[in-house]
DRENLUM-239645 format. One record per residue (C-alpha): residue in one letter; x, y, z; residue number from 0. Coordinates in Angstrom, 2 decimals. Example, Ala and Ser with C-alpha at 12.3 -4.5 7.8 and 13.67 -1.06 7.14 Angstrom:
BEGIN
resn  east  north  up  resi
A  12.30  -4.50  7.80  0
S  13.67  -1.06  7.14  1
***
This chain:
BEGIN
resn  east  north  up  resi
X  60.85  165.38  12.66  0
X  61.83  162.17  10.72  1
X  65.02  160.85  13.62  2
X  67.36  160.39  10.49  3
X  67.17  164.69  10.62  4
X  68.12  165.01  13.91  5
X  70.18  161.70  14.13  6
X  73.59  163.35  12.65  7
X  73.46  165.82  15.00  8
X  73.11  164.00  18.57  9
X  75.79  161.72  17.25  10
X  78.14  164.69  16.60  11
X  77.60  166.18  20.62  12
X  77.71  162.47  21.53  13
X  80.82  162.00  19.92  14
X  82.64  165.03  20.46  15
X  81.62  164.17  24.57  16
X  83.72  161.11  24.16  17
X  86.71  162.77  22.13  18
X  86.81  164.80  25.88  19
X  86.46  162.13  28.17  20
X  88.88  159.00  29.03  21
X  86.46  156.79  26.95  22
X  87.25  154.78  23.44  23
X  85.09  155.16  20.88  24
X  83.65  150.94  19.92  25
X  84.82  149.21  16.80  26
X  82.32  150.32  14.33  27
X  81.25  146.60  13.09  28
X  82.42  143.34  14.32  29
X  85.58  142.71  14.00  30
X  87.50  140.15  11.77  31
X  89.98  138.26  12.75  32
X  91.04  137.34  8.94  33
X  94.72  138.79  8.26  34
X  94.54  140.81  5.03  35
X  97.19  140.42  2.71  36
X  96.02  141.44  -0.62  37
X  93.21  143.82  -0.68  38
X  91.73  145.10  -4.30  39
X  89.40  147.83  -4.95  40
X  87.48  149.78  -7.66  41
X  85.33  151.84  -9.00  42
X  83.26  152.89  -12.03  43
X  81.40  149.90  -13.07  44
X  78.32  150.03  -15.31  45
X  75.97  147.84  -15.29  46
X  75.42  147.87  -18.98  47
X  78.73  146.74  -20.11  48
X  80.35  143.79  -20.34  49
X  82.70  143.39  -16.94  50
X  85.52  140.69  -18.04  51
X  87.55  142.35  -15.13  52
X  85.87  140.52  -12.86  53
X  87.91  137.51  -13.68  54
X  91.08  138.86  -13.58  55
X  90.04  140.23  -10.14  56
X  89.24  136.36  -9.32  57
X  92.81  135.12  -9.89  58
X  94.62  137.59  -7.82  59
X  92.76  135.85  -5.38  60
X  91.85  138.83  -2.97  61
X  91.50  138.60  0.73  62
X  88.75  141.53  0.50  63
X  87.78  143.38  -2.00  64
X  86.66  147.63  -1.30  65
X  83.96  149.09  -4.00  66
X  84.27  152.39  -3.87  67
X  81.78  154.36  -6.23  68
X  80.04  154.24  -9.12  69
X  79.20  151.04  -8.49  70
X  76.12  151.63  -10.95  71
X  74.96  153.98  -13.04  72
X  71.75  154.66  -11.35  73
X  71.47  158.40  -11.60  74
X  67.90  158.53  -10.67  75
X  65.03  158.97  -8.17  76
X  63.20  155.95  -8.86  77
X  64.04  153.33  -6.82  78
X  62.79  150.29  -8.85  79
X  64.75  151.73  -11.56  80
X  67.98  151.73  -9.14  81
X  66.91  148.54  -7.92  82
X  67.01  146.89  -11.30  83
X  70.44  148.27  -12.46  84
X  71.59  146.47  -8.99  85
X  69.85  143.49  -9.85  86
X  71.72  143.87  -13.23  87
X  75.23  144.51  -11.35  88
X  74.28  141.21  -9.37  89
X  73.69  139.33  -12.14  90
X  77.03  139.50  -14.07  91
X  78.95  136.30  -13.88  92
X  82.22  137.10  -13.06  93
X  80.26  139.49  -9.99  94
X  79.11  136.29  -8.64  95
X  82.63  134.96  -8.84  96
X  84.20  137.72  -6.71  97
X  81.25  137.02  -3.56  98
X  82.47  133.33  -3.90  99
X  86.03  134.86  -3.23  100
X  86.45  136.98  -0.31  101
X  83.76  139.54  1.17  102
X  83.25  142.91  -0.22  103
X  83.02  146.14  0.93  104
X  81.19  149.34  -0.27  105
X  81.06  152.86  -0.14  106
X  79.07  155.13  -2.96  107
X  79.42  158.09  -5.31  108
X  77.64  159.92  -7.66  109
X  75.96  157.81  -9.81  110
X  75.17  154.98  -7.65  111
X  74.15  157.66  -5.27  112
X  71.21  158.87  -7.53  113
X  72.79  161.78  -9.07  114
X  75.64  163.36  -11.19  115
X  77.27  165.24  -9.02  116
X  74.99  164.97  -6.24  117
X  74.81  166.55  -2.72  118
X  72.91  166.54  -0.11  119
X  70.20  168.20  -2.19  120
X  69.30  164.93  -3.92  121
X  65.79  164.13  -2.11  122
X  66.12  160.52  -2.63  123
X  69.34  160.15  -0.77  124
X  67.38  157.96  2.35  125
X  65.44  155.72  -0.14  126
X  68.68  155.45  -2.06  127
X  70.93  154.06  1.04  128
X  68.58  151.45  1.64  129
X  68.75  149.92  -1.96  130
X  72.59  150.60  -1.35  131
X  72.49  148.76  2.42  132
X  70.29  145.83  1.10  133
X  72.34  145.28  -1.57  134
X  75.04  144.92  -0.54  135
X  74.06  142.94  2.51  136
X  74.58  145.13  5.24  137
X  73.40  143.70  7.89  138
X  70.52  144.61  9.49  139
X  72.16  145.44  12.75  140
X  74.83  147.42  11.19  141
X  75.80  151.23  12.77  142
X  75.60  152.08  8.72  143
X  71.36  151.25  9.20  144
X  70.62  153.55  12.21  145
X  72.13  157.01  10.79  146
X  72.24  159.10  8.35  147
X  74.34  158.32  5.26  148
X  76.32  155.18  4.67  149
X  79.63  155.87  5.93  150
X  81.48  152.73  8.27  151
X  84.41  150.84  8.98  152
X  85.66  147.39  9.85  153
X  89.29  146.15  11.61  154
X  90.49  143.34  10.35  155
X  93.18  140.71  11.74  156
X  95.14  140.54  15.30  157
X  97.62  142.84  17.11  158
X  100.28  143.66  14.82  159
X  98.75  143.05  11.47  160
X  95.42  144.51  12.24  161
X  93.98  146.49  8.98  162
X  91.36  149.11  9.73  163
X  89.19  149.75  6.37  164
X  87.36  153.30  6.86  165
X  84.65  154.18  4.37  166
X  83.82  157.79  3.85  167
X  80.20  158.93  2.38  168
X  81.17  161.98  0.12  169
X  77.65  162.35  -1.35  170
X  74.78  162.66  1.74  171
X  75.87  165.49  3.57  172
X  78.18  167.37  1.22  173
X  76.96  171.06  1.04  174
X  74.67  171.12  -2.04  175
X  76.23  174.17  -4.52  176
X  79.50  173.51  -6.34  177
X  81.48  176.64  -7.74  178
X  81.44  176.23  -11.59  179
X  84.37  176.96  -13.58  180
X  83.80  180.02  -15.40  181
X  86.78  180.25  -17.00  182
X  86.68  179.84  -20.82  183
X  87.51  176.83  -23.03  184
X  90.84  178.21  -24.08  185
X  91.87  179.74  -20.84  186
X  91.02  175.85  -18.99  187
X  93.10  174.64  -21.79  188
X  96.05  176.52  -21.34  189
X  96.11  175.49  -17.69  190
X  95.41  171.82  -18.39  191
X  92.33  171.71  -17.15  192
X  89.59  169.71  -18.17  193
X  86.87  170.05  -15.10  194
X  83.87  172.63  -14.17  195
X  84.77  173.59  -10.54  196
X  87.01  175.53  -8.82  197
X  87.27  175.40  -4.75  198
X  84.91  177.09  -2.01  199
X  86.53  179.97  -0.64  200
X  82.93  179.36  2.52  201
X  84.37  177.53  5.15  202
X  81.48  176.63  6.12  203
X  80.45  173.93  3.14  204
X  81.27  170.63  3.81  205
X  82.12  167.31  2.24  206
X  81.35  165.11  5.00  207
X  79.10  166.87  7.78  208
X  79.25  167.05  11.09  209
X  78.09  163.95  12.59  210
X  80.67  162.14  10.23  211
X  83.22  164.24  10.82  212
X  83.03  163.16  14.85  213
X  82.79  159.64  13.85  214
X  86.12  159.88  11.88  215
X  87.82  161.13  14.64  216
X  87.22  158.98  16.83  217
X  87.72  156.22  13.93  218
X  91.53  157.24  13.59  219
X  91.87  157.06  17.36  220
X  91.35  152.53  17.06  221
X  94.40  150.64  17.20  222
X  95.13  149.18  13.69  223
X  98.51  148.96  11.99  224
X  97.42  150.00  8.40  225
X  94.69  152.09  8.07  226
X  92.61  152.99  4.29  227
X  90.30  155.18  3.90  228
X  88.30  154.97  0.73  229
X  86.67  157.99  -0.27  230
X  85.06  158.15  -4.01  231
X  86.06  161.10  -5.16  232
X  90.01  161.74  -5.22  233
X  91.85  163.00  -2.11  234
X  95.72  164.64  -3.10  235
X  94.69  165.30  -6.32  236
X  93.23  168.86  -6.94  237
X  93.88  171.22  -9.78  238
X  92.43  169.51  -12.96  239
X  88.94  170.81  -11.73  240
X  86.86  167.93  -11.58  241
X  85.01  166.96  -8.32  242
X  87.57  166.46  -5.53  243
X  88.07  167.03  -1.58  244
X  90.20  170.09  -3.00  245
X  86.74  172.07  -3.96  246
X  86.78  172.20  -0.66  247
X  90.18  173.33  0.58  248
X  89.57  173.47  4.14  249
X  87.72  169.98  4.19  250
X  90.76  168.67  2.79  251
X  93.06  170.38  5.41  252
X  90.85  168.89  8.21  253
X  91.70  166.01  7.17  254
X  95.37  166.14  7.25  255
X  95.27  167.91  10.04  256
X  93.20  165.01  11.69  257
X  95.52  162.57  11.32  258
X  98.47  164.43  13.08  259
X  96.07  165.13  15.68  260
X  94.68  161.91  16.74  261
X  98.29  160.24  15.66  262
X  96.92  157.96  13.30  263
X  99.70  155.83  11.85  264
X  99.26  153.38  8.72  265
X  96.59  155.97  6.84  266
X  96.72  155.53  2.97  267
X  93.96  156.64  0.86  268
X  92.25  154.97  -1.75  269
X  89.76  157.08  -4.60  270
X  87.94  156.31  -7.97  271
X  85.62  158.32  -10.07  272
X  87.48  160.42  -12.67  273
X  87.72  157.03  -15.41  274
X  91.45  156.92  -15.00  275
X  94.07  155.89  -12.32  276
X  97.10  157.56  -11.05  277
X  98.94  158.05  -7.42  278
X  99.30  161.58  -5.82  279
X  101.05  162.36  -2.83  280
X  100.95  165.38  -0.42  281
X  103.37  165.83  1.86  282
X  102.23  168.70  4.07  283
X  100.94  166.63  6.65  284
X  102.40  164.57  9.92  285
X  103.94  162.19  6.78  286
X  103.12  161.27  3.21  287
X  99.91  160.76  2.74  288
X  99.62  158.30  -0.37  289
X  96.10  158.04  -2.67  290
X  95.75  155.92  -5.11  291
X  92.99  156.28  -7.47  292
X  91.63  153.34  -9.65  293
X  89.24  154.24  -12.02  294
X  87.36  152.76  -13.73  295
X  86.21  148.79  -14.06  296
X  84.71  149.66  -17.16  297
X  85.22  153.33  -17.86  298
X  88.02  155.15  -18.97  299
X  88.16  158.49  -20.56  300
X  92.30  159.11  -21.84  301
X  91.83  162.87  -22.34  302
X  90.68  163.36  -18.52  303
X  94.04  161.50  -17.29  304
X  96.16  164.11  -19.44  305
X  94.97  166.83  -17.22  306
X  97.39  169.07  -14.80  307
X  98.21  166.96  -11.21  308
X  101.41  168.23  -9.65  309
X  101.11  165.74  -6.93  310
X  101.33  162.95  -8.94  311
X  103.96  160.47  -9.00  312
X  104.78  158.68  -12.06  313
X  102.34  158.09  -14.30  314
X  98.48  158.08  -15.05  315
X  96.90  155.27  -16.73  316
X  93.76  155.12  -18.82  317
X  92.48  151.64  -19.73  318
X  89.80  149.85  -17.47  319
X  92.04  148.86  -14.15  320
X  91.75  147.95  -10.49  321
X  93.57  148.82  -7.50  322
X  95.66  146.72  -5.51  323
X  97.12  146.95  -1.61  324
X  99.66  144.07  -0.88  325
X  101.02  143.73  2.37  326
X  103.99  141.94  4.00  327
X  103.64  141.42  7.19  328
X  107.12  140.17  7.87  329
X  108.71  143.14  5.92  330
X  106.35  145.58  7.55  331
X  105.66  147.08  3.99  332
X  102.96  147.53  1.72  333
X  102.52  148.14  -1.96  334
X  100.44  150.19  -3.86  335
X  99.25  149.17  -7.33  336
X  97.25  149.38  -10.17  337
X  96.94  146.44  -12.35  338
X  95.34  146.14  -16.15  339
X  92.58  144.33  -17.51  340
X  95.33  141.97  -18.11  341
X  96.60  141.78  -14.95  342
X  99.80  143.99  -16.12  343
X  101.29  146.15  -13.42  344
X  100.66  149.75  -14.89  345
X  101.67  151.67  -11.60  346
X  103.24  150.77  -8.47  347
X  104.79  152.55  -5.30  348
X  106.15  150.14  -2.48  349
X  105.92  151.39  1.11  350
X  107.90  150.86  4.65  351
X  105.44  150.91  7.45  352
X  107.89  153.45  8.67  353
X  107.46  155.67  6.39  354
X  103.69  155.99  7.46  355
X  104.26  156.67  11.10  356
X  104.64  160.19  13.05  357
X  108.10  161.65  12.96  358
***
């Protein structure tokens, strides 16, 4: 049996043996001691299209900057093909500008995973994480190269202003079979809906697996001030039927319910994917639980943003955007923002540390 079968597995009983003992789980990569002040993120970037964006990226002057899906459009299962369309991504000026900035982080979706809303049934999903790893100059001694899936995190900055940046994989272990819409045209209309799925009512799909799920937990449990979590597909958001962590309900749940249990203060979420951005909230959990979705670099679809989100607050917006996370140290607040292709401030929601913390 190839080890990367079996791996997710030992690391779950490993894991969960910790989560019972006295120990602490290790920082998943080295840490940084940089202090993060301004981080920006995206997602939904083809390669074939001009990316101007990139330069308005540049002058915010970023500390870090999170990719968070859809990187490419590689949608396929030949890996010279996928290699090219990075080599294409690489190639783009104003690309080149952002590595000369500030360091980059990644995490996948769909596309740049191999397939439109792909699972774990997508047979390339090994070959594909190691044109994802190399490209983005993993390095070679990296947690993310020795498991399954590319999932990781990294702590940046000193007690008291440490940032913890957690990077979900919603593509290589997710349970293969989505639940299609069957609904009709006009009845999804009359709802204000404009995807194909509805939720799982089997508890026991998954979005993440097990082996990740263990990892997480024991993620939340490192000492960081501000945590994000980027995850590609949308977190709060949930009715408009496109793919989301509500098609799977209980998934979703876990995860609120994982951050009351292992007290995780700080924990924002940032999403891409749907070609629009907007903020949703849910407020169910130990406290709000903010998500911010930016989406896309270079895609944007206007009829997908008018669709039904009761969690939202304010409003969507549907021209190509990036996300931004500002915090003040000194205030002990944060903002959360989504600026134009412009560099116009389309959405914002500023933040009290306090309001992030366990009542």
């Amino acid at each position: 049996m190839n080890y990367k079968e079996i791996f997710p597995t030992l690391l779950a009983m490993a894991t969960l043996s910790l989560a019972g003992s006295s120990l602490t789980c290790v920082a998943e990569e080295t840490p940084s001691a940089k202090v993060l002040q301004k981080i920006i993120f995206g997602s939904c970037a083809s390669e074939k299209k001009p990316q101007p964006i990139w330069d308005t990226i540049v002058a915010e002057k970023p500390d870090l900057f999170l990719f968070i899906g859809d990187n490419i459009y590689g949608d396929t299962e030949d890996m010279a093909v996928m290699r090219e369309k990075y080599q294409t991504l690489g190639a783009k000026p104003g690309y080149q500008k952002l590595l000369n900035t500030c360091p980059v982080l990644s995490t996948w979706d769909d596309h740049d995973y191999g397939k439109n809303d792909g699972g774990s049934e997508y047979p390339m999903r090994d070959e594909s994480a190691k044109e994802f790893l190399d490209f983005f100059k993993v390095p070679k001694d990296s947690p993310r190269r020795a498991r399954a899936g590319i999932y990781g995190a990294k702590t940046f900055g000193k007690e008291g202003q440490r940032v913890q940046v957690i990077l979900l994989d919603t593509r290589y272990f997710r349970s293969a079979k989505m639940v299609k819409d069957t609904r009709s045209k006009e009845e999804k209309k009359a709802q204000n809906v404009v995807g194909w799925y509805v939720p799982h009512t089997d508890t026991s799909t998954t979005l993440l697996g097990a082996a990740q799920w263990a990892w997480l937990e024991q993620q939340l449990q490192q000492p960081a001030d501000v945590r994000i979590i980027a995850s590609s597909v949308q977190v709060v958001s949930r009715e408009k039927g496109m793919e989301c962590w509500g098609n799977f309900p209980h998934e979703r749940q876990r995860l609120i319910e994982l951050i009351r249990k292992t007290k995780a203060n700080g924990v924002v979420c940032i999403s891409g994917d749907v070609h629009f951005s907007e903020l949703s909230v849910e407020k169910s959990g130990a406290y709000p639980l903010y998500d911010l979705t930016s989406s896309g670099l270079t895609n944007s679809a206007r009829s997908w943003s008018k669709a039904v989100n009761n969690l939202r607050v304010g409003k969507a917006y549907a021209k190509n955007n990036f996300g931004v996370i500002n915090i003040d140290w000194a205030s002990k607040s944060l903002s959360l923002e989504i600026l134009s292709l412009s560099g116009t401030s389309e959405i914002k929601k500023d933040l009290s540390f306090s309001e992030l913390m366990m009542k």
